[in-house]
C-alpha positions in Angstrom: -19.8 -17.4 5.7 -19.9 -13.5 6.9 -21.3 -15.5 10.5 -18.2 -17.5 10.8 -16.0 -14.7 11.2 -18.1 -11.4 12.9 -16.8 -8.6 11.6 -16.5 -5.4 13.4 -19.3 -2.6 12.4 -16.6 -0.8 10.9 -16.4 -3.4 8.3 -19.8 -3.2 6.6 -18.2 -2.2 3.5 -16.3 -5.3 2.9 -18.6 -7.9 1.2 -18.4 -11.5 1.0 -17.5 -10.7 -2.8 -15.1 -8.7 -1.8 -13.1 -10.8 0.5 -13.6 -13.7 -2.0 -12.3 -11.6 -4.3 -9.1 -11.2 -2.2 -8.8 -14.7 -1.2 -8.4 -15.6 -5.0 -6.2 -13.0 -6.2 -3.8 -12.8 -3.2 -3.7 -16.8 -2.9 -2.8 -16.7 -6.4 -0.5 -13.8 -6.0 1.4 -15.5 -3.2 1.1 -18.7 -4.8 -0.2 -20.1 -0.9 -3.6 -19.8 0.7 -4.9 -16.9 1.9 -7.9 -17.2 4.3 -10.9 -14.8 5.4 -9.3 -13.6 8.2 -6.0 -12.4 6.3 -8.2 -11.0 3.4 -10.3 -9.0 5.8 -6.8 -7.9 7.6 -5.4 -7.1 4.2 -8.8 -5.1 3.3 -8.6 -2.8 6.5 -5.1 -2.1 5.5 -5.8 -0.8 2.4 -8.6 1.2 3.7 -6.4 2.9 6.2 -3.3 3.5 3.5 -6.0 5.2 1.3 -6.8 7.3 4.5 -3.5 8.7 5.3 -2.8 9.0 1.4 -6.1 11.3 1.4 -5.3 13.5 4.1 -1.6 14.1 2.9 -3.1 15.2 -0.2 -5.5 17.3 1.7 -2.3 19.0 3.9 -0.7 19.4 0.9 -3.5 21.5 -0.7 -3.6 23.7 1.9 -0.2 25.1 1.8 
């Protein structure tokens, strides 16, 4: 499925696993479908919270 929907180099750490993983526990979350495209979105998402959660914690170190 991964050449249905290219993803962007910057997404070589989501796997196929992974975004089946996150079809089936956000479709079931939401009780409504979630596709590829939405998991991937919600995927990057997390990836960038965790970033900015990171380098507050890293700020917040250093004073």
């Amino acid at each position: 499925m991964r050449d249905e929907t290219r993803l962007p180099a910057s997404c070589e750490w989501i796997s196929d696993e992974l975004i089946e993983h996150t079809v089936c526990v956000w479709s079931e979350y939401l009780c409504r479908p979630v596709g590829r495209d939405e998991a991937v979105e919600m995927l990057q998402n997390v990836k960038r919270l965790a970033g900015v959660l990171l380098e507050i914690d890293e700020k917040a170190q250093d004073v």
